[in-house]
VOVO-670214 format. One record per residue (C-alpha): residue number from 1; x, y, z; residue in three letters. Coordinates in steps of 0.001 Angstrom, whole numbers, always signed. Example, Ala and Ser with C-alpha at 12.3 -4.5 7.8 and 13.67 -1.06 7.14 Angstrom:
BEGIN
SITE,1,+12300,-4500,+7800,ALA
SITE,2,+13670,-1060,+7140,SER
//
This chain:
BEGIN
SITE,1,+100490,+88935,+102229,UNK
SITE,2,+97261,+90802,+103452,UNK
SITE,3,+97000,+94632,+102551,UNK
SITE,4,+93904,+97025,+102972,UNK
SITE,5,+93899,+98903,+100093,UNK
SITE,6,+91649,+102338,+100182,UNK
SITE,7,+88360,+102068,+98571,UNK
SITE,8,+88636,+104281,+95604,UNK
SITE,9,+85348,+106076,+93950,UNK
SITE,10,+84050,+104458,+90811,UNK
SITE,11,+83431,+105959,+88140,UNK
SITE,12,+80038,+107271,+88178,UNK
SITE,13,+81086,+108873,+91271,UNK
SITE,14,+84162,+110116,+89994,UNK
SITE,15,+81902,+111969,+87189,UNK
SITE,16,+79613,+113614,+90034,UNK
SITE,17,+83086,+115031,+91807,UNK
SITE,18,+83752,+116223,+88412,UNK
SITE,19,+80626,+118131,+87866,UNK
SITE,20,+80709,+119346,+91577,UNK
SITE,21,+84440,+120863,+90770,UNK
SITE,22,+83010,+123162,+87632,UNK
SITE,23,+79683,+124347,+89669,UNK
SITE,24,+81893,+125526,+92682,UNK
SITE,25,+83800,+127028,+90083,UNK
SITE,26,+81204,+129059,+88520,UNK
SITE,27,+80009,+130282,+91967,UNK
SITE,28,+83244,+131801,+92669,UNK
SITE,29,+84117,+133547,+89141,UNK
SITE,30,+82561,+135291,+86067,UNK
SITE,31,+83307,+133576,+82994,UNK
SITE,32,+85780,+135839,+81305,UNK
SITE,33,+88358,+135022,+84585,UNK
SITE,34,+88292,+131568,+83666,UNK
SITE,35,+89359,+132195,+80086,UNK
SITE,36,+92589,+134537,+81517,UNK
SITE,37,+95736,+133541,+83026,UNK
SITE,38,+94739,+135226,+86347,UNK
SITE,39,+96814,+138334,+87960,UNK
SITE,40,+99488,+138896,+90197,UNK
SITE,41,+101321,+140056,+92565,UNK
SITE,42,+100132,+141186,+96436,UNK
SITE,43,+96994,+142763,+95578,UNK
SITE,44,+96231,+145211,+98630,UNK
SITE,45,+93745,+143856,+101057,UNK
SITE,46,+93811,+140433,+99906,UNK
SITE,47,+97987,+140271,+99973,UNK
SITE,48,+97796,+138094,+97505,UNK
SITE,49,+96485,+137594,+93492,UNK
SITE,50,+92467,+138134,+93338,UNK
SITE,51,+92421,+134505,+91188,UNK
SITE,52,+94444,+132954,+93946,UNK
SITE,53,+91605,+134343,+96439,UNK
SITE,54,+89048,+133113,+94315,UNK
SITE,55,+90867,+129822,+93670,UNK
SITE,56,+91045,+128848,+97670,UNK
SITE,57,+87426,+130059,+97764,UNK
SITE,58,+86300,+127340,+95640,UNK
SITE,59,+88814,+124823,+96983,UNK
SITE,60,+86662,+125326,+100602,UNK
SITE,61,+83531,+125040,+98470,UNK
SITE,62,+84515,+121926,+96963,UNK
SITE,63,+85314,+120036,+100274,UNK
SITE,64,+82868,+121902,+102172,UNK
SITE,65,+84573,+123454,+104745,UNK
SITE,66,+85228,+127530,+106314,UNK
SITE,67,+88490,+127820,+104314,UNK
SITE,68,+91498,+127057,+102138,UNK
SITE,69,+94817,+127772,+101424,UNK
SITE,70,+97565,+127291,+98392,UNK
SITE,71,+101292,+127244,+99884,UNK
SITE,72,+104301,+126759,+98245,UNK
SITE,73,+106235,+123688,+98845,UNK
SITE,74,+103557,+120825,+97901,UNK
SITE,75,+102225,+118724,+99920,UNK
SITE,76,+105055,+117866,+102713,UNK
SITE,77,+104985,+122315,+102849,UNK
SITE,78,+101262,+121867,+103629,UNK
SITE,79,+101381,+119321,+106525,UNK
SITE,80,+104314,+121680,+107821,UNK
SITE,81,+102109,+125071,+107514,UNK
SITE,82,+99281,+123057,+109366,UNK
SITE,83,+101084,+121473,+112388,UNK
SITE,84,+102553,+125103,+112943,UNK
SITE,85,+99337,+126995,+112885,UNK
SITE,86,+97443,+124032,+115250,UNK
SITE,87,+101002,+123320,+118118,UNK
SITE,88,+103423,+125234,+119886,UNK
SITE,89,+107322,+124025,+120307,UNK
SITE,90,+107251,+121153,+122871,UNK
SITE,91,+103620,+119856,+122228,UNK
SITE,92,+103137,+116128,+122216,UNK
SITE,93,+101435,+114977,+119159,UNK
SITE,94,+99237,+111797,+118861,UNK
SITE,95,+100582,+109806,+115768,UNK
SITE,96,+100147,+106332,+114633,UNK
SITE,97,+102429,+103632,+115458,UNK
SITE,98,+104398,+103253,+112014,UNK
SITE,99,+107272,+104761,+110349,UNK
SITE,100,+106348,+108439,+109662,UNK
SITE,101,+107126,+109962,+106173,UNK
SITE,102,+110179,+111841,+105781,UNK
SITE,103,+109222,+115091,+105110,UNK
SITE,104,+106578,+114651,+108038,UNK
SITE,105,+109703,+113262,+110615,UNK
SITE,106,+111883,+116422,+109207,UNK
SITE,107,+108317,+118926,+109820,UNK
SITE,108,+107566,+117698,+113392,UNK
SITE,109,+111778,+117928,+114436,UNK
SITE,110,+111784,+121336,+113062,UNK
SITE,111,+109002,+122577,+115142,UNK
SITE,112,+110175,+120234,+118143,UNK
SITE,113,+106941,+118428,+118149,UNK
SITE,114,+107144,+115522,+120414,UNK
SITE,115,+105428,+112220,+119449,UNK
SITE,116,+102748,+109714,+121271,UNK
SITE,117,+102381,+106936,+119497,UNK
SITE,118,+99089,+104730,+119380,UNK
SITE,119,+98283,+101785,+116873,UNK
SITE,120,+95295,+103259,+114466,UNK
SITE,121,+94084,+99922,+113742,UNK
SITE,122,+93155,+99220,+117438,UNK
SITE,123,+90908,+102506,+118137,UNK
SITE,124,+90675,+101039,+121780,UNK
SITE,125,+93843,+101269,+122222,UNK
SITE,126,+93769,+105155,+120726,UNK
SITE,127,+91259,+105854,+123229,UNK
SITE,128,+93742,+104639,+125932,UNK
SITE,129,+96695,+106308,+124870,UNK
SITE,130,+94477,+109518,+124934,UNK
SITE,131,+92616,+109071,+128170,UNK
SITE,132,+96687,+108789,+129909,UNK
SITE,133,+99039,+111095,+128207,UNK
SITE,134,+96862,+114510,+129347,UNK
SITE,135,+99516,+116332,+127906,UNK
SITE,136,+98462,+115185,+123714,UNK
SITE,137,+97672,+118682,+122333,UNK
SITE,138,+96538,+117100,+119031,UNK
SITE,139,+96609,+114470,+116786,UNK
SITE,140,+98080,+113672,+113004,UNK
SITE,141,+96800,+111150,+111037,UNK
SITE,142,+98203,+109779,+107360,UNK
SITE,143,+95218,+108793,+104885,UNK
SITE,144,+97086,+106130,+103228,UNK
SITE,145,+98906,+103338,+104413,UNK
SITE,146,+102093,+103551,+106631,UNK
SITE,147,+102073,+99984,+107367,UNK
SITE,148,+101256,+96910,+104674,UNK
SITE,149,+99124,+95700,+107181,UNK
SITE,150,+97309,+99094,+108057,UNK
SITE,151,+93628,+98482,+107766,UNK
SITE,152,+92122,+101713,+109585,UNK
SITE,153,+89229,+103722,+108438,UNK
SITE,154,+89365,+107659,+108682,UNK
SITE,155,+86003,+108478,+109874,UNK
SITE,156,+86596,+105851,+113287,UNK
SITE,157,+90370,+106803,+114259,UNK
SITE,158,+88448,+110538,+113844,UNK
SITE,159,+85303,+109424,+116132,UNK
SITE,160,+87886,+107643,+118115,UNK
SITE,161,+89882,+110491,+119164,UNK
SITE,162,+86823,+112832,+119149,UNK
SITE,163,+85120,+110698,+121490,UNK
SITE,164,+88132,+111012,+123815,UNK
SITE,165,+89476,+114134,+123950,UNK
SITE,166,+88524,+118116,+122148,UNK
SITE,167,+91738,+118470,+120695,UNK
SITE,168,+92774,+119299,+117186,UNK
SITE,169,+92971,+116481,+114592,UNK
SITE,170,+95666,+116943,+111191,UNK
SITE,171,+95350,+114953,+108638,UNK
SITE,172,+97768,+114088,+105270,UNK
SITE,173,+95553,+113250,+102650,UNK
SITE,174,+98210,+113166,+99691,UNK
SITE,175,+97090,+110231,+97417,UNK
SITE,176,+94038,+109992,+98486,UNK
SITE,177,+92381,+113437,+97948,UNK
SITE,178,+89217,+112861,+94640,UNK
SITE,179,+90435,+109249,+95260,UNK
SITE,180,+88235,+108317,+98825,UNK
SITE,181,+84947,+109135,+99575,UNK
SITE,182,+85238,+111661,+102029,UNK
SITE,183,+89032,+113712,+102981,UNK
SITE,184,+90110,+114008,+106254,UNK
SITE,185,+88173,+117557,+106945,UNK
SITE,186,+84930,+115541,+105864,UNK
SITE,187,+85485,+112761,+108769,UNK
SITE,188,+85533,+115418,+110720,UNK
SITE,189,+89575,+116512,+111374,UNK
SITE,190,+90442,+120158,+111688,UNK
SITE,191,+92506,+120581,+108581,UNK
SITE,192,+93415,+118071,+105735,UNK
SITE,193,+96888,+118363,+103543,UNK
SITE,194,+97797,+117637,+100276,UNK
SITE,195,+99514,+118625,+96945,UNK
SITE,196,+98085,+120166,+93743,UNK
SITE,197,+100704,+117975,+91812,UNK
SITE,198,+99624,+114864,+92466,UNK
SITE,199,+96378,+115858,+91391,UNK
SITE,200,+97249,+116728,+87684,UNK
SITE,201,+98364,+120486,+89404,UNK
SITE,202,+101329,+122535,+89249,UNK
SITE,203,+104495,+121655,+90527,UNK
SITE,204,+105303,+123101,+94343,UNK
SITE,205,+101750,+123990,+95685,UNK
SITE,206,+100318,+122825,+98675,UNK
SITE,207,+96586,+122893,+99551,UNK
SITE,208,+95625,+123061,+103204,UNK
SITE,209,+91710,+123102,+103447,UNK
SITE,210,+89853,+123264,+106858,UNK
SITE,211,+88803,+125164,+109870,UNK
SITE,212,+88895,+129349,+109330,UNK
SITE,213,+90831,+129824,+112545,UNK
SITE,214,+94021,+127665,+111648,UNK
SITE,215,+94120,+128811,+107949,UNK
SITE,216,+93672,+132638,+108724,UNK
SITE,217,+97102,+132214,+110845,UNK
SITE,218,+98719,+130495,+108155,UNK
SITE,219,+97865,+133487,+105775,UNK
SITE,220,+99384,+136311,+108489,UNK
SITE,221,+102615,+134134,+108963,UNK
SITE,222,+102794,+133690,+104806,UNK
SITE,223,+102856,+137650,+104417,UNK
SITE,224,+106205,+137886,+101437,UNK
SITE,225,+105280,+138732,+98373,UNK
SITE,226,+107092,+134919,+97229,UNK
SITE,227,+105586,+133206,+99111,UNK
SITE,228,+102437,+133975,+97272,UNK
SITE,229,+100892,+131447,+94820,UNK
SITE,230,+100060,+133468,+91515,UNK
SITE,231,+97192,+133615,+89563,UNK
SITE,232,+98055,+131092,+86828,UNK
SITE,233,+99158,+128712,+88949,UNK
SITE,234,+95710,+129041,+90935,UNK
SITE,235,+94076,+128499,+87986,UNK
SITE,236,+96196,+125434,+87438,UNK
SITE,237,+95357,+124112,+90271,UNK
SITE,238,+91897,+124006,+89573,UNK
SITE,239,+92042,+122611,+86105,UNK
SITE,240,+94122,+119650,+87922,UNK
SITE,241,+91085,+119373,+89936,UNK
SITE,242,+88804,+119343,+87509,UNK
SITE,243,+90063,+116861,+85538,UNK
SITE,244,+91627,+114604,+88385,UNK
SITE,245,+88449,+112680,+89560,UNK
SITE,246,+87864,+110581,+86501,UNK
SITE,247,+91267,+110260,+85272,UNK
SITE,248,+92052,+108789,+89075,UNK
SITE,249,+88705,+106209,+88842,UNK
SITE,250,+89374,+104830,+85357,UNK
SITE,251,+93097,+104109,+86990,UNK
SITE,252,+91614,+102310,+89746,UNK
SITE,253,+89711,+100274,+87358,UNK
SITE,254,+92672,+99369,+84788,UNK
SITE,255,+94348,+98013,+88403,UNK
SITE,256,+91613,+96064,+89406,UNK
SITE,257,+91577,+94517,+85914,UNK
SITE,258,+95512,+93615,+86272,UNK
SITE,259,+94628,+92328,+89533,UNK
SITE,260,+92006,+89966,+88061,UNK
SITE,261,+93538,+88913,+84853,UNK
SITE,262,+97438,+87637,+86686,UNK
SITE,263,+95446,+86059,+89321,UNK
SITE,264,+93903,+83948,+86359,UNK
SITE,265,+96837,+83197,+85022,UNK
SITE,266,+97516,+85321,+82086,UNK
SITE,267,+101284,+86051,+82670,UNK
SITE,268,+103568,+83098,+83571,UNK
SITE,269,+105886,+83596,+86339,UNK
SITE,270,+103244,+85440,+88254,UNK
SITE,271,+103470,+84091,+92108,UNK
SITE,272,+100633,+86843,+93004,UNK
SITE,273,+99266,+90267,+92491,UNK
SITE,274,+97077,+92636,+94675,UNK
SITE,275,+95932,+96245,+95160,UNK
SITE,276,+98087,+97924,+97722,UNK
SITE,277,+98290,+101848,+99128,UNK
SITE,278,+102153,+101873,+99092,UNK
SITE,279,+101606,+105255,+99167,UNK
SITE,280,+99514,+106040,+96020,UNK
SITE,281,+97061,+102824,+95289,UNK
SITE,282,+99209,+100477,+93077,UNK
SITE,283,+99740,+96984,+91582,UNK
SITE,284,+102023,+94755,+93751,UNK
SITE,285,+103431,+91370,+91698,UNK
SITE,286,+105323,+89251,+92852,UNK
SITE,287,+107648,+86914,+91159,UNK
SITE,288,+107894,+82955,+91464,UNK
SITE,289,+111903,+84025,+90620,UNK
SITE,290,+114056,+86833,+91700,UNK
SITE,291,+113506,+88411,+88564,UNK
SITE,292,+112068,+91684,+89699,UNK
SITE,293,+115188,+93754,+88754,UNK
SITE,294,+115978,+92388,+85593,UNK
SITE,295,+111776,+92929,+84705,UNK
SITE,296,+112108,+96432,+85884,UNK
SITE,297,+114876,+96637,+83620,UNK
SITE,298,+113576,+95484,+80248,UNK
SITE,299,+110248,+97230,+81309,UNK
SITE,300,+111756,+100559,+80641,UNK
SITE,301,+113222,+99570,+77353,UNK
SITE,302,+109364,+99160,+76783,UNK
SITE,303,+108367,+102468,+77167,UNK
SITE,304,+107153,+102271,+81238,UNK
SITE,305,+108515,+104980,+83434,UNK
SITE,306,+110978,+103884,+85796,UNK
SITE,307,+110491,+106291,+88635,UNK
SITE,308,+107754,+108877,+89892,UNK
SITE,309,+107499,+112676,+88947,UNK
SITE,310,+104976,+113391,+91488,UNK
SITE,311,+103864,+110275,+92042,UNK
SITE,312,+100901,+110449,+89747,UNK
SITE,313,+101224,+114198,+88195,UNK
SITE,314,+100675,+115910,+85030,UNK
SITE,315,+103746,+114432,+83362,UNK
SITE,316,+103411,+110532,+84135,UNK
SITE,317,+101050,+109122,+81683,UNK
SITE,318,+103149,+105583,+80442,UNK
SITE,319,+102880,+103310,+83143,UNK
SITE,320,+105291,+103332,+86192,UNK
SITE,321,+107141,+100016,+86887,UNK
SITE,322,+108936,+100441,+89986,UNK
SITE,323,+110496,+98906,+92847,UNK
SITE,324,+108530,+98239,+95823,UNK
SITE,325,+108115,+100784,+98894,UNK
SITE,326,+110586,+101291,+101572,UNK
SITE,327,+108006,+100110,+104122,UNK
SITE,328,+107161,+96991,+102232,UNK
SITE,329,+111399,+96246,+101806,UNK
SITE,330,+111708,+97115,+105606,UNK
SITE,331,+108849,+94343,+106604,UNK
SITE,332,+110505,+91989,+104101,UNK
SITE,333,+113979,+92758,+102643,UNK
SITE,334,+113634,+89904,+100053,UNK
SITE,335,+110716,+91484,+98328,UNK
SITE,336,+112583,+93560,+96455,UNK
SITE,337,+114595,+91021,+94285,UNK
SITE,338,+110786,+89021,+93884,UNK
SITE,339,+108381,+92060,+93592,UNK
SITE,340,+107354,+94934,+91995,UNK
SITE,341,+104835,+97676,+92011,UNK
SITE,342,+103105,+99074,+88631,UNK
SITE,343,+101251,+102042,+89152,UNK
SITE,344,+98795,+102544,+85548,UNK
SITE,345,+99075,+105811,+85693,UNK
SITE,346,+96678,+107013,+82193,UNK
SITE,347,+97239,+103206,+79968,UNK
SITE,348,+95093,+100527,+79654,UNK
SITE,349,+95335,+97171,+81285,UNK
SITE,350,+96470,+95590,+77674,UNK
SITE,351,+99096,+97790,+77994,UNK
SITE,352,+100478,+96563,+81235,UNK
SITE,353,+99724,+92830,+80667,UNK
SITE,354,+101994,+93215,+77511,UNK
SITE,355,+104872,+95594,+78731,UNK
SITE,356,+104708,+92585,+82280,UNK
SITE,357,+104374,+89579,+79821,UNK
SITE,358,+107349,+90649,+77648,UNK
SITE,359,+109546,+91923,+80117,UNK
SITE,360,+109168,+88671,+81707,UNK
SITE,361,+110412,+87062,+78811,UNK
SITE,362,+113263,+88421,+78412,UNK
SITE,363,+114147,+88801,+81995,UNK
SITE,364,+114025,+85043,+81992,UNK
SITE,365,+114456,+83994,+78332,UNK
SITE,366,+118046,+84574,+77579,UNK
SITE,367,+117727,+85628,+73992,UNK
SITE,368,+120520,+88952,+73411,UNK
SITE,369,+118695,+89817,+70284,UNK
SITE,370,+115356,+90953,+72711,UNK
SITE,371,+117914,+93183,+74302,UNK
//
């Protein structure tokens, strides 16, 4: 199996993005508002807390770009707030050829978006699929990987469709956001989406971060006074941020151990084990057995978590042993009863090789005192 995993920042970079997050923080407040819990309510002018003004101000900063926004509803509210504020009811939207996520499928039939689809991986082909459908009012465009065989880059689909046609680019950058090099805004798209909680954030708030024009109409359509993100949960959001970079890199370096040490051999019963973006950058392993169930199994009687929170939020810390993705059972249904995908979350590759090696064991070992 072939899969194009997302090149994630090392380390040193990771510390840079880090240090970046706290200056744009200090250009946007005095130091006694850092040390508060922020205000609240629909301060008059702003309609909304100062903090949370403040907060998106920094957020812009950060990524470089005219503007931000914090929405409620994470990161599948986000993507919905954008495509609203960019199409009208009816548009045709240019989307890759590959299941779409939920959420994203629910968000586009809501607003009776209509979709053009075009493989991303053959940016020829995007430019043909523009160049005939006159009627493609914009374009949406998933940072990680819809397909196991997706191998796209970011900044060509965006030249791509750029060099085609002037029309507005979307892009969903949840699990990749202080994970990549550059978000979708900084290849160039219009607006880029993603949640605060999968960046060590609050639960429920979506970031949308891009051009002035599209962000100013989600702020006169978000007018209620609950629909406001308060000023503590602003200031969450930028603590996630802050410490997010680093704690993301040294993750992507405990997987690329894992990779390296079952490829050599260290846990019997290992058929193979790679990096994958299934959707947040994980561990595949497969199985010379059909063990996987019986390893996820014995895995949580280990300690490992045996399903997301936020798929990489505050609360997930132990290890996540978990089946494989719905698109990676869809392209192969028998992967699920020889596969499974281990996301580090904060442990140390010791800590996986002995949870794997051991729930191996006694998935195969038949010994009812282990259980």
């Amino acid at each position: 199996m072939r899969c194009h995993p997302l090149e994630s920042m090392g380390l040193d970079e990771a510390m840079r993005l880090q240090f970046h997050v706290v200056d744009c923080i200090m250009q946007e407040f005095e130091g006694h508002e850092i040390l508060t819990r922020g205000d609240l309510g629909v301060v008059r002018g702003l309609n909304k807390p100062v903090t949370t003004k403040k907060a998106e101000a920094v957020i812009a900063r950060i990524f470089a770009q005219e503007a931000a926004i914090m929405v409620r509803g994470a990161g599948s509210a986000a993507i919905r707030f954008a495509l609203h504020s960019v199409f009208s009811p009816g548009d045709q939207v240019l989307i890759h050829r590959a299941p779409v996520y939920n959420t994203t499928r629910t968000s586009m039939e809501m607003l009776g978006l209509r979709t053009v689809e075009a493989d991303y991986n053959d940016l020829e082909e995007v430019k043909e699929v523009l160049s005939s459908h006159d009627d493609i009012r914009g374009a949406l465009v998933q940072y990680t990987r819809q397909k196991i065989d997706d191998s796209y880059d970011m900044h060509d689909v965006v030249r791509a469709i750029r060099s085609t046609r002037d029309i507005p680019i979307v892009t969903d950058d949840n699990y990749a956001v202080m994970k990549v090099h550059d978000i979708g805004v900084q290849c160039g798209a219009d607006l880029s989406c993603f949640s605060s909680f999968k960046l060590l954030g609050p639960e429920g708030v979506g970031i949308i971060v891009g051009r002035r024009q599209y962000i100013e109409t989600i702020e006169r359509e978000s007018y209620s006074g609950g629909m406001q993100v308060q000023g503590h949960e602003a200031l969450d959001v930028l603590h996630g941020l802050v410490y997010a970079p680093v704690s993301l890199a040294i993750q992507a370096q405990v997987g690329q151990e894992c990779v390296r040490r079952l490829k050599e051999g260290d846990v019997p019963h290992v058929k193979d084990a790679f990096l994958a973006n299934a959707q947040s950058k994980v561990l595949l392993v497969e199985f010379d057995q059909d063990i996987a169930e019986r390893v996820l199994e014995e895995a949580e009687r280990l300690g490992a978590a045996p399903n997301p929170v936020g798929a990489e939020s505050k609360y997930e810390f132990v290890p996540m042993f978990y089946r494989v993705s719905g698109t990676f059972r869809k392209a192969d249904p028998t992967l699920e009863r020889r596969m499974i995908r281990i996301n580090p979350m904060r442990s140390g590759a010791d800590t996986i090789m002995r949870v794997l090696q051991e729930s191996i064991r006694r998935a195969t070992g038949v010994s009812g005192q282990d259980r």
